[in-house]
LUMKE-864091 format. One record per residue (C-alpha): x, y, z. Coordinates in steps of 0.1 Angstrom, whole numbers. Each point is the difference from the previous one (the first is absolute). Example, Ala and Ser with C-alpha at 12.3 -4.5 7.8 and 13.67 -1.06 7.14 Angstrom:
2
     x     y     z
   123   -45    78
    14    34    -7
# end
This chain:
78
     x     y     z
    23   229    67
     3   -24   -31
    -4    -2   -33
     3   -22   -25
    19    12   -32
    -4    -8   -37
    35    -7   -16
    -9    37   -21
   -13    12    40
    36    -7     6
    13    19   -24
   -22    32     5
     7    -1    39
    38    -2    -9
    -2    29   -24
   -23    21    22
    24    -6    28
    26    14   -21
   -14    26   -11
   -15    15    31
    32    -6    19
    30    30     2
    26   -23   -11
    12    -3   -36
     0   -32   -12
    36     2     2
    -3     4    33
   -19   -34     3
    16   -18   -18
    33     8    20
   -20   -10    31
   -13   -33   -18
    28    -7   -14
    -5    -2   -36
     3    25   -28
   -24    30    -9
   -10   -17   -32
   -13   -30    21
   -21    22    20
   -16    19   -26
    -7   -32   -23
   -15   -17    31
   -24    27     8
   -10     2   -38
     0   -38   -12
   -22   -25    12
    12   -33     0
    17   -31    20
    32    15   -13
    -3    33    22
   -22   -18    35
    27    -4    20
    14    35    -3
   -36    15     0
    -2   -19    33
    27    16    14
    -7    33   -12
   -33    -2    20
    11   -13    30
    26    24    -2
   -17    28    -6
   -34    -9    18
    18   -14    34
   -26   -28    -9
     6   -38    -8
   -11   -16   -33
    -7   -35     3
    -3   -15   -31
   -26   -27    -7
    -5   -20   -31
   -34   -16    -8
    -5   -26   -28
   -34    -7   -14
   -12   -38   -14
   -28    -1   -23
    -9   -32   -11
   -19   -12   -31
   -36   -15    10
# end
């Protein structure tokens, strides 16, 4: 299955991830890597600042792989 994710998707997978899984957040963030503060601002702040952890948090947490894709849009003046 695939879906394609919103940057604020992103977030709200992250956070329900989070949430629904028996593991603190301390407990992730050990396993990520980074600190407990990281965790909970990434799955509450949307934003290019917090993708990369969010990423991880979901693949982490989802057994999944996010594969991010960026799209650009030219509109031209007629």
């Amino acid at each position: 299955m695939e879906r394609e994710l919103t940057h604020e998707e992103l977030r709200e997978e992250a956070h329900r991830l989070a949430k629904d899984d028996s593991r603190a957040y301390t407990e992730i963030a050990e396993e990520l890597d980074v600190t407990k503060n990281a965790v909970a601002k990434a799955v509450t702040t949307t934003g290019p600042k917090f993708q990369r952890l969010q990423i991880r948090i979901v693949e982490h947490l989802s057994g999944g792989k996010v594969e991010p894709r960026k799209t650009f849009i030219l509109r031209l003046n007629e």
